[in-house]
MOPAC internal coordinates of N, CA, C and O (Angstrom, degrees):
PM7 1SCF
backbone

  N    0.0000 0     0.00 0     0.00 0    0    0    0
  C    1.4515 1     0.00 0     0.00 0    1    0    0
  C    1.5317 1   108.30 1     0.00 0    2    1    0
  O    1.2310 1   117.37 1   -50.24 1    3    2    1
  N    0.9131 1   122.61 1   129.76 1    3    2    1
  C    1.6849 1   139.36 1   167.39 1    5    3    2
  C    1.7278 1   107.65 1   -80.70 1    6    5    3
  O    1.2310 1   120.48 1    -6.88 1    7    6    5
  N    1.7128 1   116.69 1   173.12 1    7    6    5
  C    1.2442 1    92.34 1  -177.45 1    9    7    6
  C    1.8057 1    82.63 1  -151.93 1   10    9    7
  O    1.2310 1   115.63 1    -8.63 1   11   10    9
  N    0.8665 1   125.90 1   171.37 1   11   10    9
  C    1.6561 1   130.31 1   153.08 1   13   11   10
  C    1.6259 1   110.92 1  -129.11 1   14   13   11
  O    1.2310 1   119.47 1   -28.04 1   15   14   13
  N    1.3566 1   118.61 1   151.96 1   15   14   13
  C    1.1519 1   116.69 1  -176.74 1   17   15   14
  C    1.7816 1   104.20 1  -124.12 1   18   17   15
  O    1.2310 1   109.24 1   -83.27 1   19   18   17
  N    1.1675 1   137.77 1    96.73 1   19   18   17
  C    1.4867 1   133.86 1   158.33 1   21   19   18
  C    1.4192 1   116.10 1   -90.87 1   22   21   19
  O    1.2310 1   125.36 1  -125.33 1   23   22   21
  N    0.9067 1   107.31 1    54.67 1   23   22   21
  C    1.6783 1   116.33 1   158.42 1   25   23   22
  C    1.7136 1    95.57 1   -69.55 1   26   25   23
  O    1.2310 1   128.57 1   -40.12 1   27   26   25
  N    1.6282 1   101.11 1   139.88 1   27   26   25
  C    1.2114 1   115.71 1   173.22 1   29   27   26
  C    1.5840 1   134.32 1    67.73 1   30   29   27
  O    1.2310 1   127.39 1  -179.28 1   31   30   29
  N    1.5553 1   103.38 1     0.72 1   31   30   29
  C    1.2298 1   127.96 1   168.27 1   33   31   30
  C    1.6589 1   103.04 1   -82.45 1   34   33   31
  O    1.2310 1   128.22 1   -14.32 1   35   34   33
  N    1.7029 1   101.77 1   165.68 1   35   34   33
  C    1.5126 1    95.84 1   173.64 1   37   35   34
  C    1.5746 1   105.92 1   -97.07 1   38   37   35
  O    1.2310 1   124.08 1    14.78 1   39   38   37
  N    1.3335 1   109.78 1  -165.22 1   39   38   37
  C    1.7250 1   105.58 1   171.84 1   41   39   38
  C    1.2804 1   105.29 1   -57.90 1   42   41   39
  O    1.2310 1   121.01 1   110.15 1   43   42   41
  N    1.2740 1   115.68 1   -69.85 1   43   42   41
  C    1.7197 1   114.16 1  -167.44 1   45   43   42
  C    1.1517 1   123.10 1   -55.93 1   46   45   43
  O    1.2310 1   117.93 1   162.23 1   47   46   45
  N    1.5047 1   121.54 1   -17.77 1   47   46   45
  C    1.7348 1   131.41 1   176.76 1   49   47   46
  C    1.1657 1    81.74 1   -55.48 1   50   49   47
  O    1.2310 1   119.56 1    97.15 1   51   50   49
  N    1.9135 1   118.44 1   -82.85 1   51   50   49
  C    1.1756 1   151.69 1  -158.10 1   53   51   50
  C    1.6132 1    95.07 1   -36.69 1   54   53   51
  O    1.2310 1   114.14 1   113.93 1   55   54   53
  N    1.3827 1   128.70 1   -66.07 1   55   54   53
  C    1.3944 1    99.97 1  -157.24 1   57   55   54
  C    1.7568 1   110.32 1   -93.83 1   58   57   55
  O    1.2310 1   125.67 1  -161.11 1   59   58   57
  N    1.2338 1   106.72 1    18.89 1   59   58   57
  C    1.4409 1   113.39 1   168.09 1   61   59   58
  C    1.6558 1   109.64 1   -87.77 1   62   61   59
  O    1.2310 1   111.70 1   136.22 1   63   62   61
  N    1.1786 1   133.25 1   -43.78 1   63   62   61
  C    1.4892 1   139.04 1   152.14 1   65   63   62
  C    1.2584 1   118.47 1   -56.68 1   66   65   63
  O    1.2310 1   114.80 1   145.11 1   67   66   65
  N    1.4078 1   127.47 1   -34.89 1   67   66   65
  C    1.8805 1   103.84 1   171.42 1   69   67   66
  C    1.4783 1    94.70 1   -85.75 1   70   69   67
  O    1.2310 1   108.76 1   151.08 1   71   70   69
  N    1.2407 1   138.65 1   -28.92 1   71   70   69
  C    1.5325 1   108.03 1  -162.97 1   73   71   70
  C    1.8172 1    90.89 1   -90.01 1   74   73   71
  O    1.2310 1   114.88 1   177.91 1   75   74   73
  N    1.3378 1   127.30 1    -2.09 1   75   74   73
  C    1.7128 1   107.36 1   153.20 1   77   75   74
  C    1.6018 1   118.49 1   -82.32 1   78   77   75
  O    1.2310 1   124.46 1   157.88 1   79   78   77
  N    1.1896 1   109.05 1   -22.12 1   79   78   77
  C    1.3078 1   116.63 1   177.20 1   81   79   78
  C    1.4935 1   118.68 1   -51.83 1   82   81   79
  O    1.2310 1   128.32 1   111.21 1   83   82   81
  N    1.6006 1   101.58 1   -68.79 1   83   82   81
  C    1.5641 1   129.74 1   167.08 1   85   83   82
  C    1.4044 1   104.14 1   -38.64 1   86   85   83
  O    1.2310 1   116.74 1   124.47 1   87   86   85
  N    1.0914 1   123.80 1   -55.53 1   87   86   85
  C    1.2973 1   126.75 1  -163.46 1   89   87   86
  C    1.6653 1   123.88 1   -64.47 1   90   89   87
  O    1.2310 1   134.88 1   149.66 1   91   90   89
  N    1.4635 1    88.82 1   -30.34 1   91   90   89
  C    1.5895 1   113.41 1  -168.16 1   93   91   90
  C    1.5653 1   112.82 1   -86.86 1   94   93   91
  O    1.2310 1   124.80 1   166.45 1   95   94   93
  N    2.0336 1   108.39 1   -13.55 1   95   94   93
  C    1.4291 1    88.15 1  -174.87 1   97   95   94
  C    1.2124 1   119.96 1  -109.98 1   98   97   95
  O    1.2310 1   113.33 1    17.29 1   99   98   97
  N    1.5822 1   130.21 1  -162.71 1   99   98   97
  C    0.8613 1   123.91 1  -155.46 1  101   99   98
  C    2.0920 1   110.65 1   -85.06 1  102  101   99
  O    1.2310 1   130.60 1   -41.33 1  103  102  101
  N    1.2301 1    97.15 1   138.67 1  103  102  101
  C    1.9520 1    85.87 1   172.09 1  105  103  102
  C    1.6272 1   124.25 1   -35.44 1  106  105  103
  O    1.2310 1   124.65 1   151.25 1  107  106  105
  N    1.5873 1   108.68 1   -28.75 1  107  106  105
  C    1.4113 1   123.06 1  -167.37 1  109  107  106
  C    1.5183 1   100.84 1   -55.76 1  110  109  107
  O    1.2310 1   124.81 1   146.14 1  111  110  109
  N    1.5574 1   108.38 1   -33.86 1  111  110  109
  C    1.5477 1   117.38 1  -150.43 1  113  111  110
  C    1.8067 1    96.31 1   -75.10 1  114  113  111
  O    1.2310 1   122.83 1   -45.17 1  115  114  113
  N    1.2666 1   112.19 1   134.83 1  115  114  113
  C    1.3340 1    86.44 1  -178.00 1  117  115  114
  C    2.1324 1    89.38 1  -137.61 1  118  117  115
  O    1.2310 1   121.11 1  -168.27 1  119  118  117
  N    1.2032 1   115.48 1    11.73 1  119  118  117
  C    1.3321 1   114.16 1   163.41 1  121  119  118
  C    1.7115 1   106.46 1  -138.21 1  122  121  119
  O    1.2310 1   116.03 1   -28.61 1  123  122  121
  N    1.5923 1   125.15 1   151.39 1  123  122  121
  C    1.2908 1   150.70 1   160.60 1  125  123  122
  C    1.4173 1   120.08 1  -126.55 1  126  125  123
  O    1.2310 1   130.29 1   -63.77 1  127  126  125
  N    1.2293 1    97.76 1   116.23 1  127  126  125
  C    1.7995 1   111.31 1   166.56 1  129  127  126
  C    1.6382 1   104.42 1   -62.13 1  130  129  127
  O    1.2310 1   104.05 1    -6.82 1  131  130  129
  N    0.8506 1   147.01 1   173.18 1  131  130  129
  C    1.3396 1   159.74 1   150.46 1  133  131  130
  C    1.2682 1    96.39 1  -144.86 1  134  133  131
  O    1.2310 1   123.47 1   -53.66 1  135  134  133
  N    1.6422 1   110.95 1   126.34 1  135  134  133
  C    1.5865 1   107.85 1   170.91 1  137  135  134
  C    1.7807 1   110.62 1  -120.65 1  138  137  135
  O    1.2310 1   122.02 1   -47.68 1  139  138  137
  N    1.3187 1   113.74 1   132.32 1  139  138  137
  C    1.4793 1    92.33 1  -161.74 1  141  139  138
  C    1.6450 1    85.21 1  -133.79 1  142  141  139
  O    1.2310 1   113.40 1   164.70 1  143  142  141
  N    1.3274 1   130.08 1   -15.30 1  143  142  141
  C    1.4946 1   111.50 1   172.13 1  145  143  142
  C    1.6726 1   101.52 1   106.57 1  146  145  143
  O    1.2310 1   117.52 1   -20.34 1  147  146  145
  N    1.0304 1   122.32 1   159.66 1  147  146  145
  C    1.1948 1   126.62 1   179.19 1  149  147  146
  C    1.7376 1   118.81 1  -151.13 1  150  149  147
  O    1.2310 1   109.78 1  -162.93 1  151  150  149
  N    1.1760 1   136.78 1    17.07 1  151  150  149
  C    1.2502 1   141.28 1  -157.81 1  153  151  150
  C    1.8518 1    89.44 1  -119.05 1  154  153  151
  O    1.2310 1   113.05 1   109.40 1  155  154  153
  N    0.9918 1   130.73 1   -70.60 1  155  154  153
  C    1.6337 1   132.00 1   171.65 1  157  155  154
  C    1.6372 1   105.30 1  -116.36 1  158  157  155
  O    1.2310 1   115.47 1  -147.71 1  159  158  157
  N    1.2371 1   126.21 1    32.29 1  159  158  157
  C    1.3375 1   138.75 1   140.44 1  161  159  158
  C    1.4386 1   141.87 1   -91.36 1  162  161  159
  O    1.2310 1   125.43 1  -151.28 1  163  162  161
  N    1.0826 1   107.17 1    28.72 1  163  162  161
  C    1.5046 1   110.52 1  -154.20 1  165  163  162
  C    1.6312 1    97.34 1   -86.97 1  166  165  163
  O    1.2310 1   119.34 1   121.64 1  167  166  165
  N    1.1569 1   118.86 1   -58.36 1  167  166  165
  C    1.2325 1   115.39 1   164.41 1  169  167  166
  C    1.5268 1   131.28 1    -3.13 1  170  169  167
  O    1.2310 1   136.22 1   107.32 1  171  170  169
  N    2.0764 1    86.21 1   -72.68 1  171  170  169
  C    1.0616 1   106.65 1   172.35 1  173  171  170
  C    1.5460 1   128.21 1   -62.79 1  174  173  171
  O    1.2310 1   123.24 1   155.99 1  175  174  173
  N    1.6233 1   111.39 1   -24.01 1  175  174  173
  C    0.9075 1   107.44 1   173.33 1  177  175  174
  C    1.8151 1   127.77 1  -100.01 1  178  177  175
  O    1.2310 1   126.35 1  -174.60 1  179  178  177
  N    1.5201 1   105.40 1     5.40 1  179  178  177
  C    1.3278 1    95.52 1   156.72 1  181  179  178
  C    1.6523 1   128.16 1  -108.84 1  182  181  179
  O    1.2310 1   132.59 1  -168.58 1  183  182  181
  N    1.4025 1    93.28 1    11.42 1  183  182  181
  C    1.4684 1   103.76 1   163.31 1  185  183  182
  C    1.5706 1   107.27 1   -80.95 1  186  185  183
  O    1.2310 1   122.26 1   144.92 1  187  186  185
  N    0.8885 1   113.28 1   -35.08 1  187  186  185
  C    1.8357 1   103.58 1  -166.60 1  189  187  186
  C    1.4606 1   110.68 1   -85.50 1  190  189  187
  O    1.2310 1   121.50 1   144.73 1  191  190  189
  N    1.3194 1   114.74 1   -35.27 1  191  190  189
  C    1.3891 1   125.84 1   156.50 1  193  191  190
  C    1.5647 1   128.81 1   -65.03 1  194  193  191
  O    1.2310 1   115.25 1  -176.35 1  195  194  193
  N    1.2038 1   126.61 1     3.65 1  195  194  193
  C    1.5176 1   141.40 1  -164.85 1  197  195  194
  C    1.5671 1    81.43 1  -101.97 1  198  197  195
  O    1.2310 1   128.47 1   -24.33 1  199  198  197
  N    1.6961 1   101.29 1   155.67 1  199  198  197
  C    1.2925 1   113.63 1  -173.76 1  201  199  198
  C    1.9512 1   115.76 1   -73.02 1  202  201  199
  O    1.2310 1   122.43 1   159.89 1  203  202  201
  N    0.9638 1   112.96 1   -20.11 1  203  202  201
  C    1.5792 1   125.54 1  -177.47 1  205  203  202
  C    1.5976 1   147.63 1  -131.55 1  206  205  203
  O    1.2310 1   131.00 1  -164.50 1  207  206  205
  N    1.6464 1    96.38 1    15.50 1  207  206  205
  C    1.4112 1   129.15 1   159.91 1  209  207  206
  C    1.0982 1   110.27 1   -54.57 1  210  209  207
  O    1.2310 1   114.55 1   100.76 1  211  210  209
  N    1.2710 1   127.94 1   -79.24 1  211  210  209
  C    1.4764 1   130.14 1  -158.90 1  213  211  210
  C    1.5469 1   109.60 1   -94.30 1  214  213  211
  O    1.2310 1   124.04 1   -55.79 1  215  214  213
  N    1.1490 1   109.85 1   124.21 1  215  214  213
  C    2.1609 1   112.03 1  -174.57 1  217  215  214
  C    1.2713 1    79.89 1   -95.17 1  218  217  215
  O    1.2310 1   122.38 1   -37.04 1  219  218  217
  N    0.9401 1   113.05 1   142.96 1  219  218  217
  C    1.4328 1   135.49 1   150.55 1  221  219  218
  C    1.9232 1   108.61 1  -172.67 1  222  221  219
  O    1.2310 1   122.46 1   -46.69 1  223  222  221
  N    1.2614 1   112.89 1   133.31 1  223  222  221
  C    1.5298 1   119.64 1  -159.21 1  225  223  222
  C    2.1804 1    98.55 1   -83.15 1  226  225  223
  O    1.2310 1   130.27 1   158.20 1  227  226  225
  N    1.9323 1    97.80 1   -21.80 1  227  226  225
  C    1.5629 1    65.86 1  -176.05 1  229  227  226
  C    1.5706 1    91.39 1  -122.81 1  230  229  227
  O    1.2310 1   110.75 1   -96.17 1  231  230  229
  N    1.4254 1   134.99 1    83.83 1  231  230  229
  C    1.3783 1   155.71 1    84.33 1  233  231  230
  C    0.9369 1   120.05 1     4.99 1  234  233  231
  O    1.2310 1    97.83 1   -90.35 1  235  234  233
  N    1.0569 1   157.17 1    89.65 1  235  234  233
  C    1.7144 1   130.94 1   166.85 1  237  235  234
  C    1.4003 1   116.95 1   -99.19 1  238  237  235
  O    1.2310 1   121.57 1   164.55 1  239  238  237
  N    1.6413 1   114.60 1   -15.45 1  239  238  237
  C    1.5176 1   125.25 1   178.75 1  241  239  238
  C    1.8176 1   110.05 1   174.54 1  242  241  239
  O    1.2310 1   125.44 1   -49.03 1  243  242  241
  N    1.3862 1   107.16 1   130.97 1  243  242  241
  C    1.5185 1   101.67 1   145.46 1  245  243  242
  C    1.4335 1   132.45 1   -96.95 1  246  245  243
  O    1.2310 1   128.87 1   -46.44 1  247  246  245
  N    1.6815 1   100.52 1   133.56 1  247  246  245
  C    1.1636 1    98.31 1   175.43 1  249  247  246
  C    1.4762 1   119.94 1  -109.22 1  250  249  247
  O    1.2310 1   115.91 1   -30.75 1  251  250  249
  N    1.2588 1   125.37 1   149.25 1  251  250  249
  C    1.3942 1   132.20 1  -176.46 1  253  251  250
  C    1.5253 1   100.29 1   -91.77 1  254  253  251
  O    1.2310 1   125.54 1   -30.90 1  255  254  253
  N    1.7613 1   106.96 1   149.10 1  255  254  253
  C    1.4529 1   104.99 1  -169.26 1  257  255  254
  C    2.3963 1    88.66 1  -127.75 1  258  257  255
  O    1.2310 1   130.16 1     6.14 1  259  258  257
  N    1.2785 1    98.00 1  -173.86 1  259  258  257
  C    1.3382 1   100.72 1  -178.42 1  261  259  258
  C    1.8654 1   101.49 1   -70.78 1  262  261  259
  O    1.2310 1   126.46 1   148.89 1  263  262  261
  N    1.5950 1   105.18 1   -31.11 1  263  262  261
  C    1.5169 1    81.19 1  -173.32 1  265  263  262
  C    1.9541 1    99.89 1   -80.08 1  266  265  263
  O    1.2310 1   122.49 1   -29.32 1  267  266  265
  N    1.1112 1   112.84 1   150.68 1  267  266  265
  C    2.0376 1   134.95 1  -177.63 1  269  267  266
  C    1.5307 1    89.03 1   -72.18 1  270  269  267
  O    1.2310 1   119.36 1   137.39 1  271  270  269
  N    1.4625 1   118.83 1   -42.61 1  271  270  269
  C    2.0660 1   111.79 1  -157.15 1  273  271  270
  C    1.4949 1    96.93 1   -96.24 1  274  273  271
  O    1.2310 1   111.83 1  -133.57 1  275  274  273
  N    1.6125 1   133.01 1    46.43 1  275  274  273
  C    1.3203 1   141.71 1   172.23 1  277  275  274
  C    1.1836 1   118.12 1  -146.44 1  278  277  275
  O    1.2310 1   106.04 1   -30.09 1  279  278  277
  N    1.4434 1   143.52 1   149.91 1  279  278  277
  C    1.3536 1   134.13 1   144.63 1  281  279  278
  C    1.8443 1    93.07 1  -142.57 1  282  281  279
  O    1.2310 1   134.28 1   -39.68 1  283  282  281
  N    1.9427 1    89.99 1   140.32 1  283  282  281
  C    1.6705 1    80.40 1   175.14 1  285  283  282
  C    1.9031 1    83.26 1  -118.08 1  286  285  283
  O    1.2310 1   134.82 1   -12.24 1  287  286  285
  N    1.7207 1    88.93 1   167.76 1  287  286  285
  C    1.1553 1   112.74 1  -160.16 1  289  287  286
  C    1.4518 1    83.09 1  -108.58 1  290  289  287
  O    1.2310 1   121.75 1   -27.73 1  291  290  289
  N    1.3442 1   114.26 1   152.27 1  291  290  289
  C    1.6363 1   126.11 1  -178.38 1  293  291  290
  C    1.9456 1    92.30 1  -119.93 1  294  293  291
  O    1.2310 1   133.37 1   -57.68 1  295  294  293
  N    1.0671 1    91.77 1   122.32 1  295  294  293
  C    1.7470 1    94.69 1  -173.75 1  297  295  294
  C    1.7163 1    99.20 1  -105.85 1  298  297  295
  O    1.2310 1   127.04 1    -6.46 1  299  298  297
  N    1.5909 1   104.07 1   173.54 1  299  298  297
  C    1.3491 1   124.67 1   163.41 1  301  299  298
  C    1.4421 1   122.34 1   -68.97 1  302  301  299
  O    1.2310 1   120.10 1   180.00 1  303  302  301

């Protein structure tokens, strides 16, 4: 698993770097951490977790984990 961290970015920074991120890696990759924080991230973190923030075609699901300042993305 790979991970990106946008802590301290805004939404639109944030979803301009995972969907270059996503885009950039390899097919092999088939999970991403995204760590965005959750204490004065919330914003940020229910934008990235919302169903239609981030385009990216191979998405296949986010999943939420016990830690709140993460979501990994389950890819194609």
């Amino acid at each position: 698993m790979v991970e990106l961290d946008v802590h301290g970015m805004t939404k639109d920074q944030a979803k301009v770097e995972i969907e270059k991120f996503i885009a950039r890696l390899s097919n092999e990759v088939k999970e991403v951490r995204i760590i965005h924080g959750f204490h004065t991230g919330s914003v940020l973190r229910e934008s990235i977790q919302s169903t239609h923030f981030i385009r990216s075609k191979r998405i296949k699901r986010k999943k939420l984990t016990m830690n709140r300042g993460e979501t990994i993305f389950e890819l194609y």
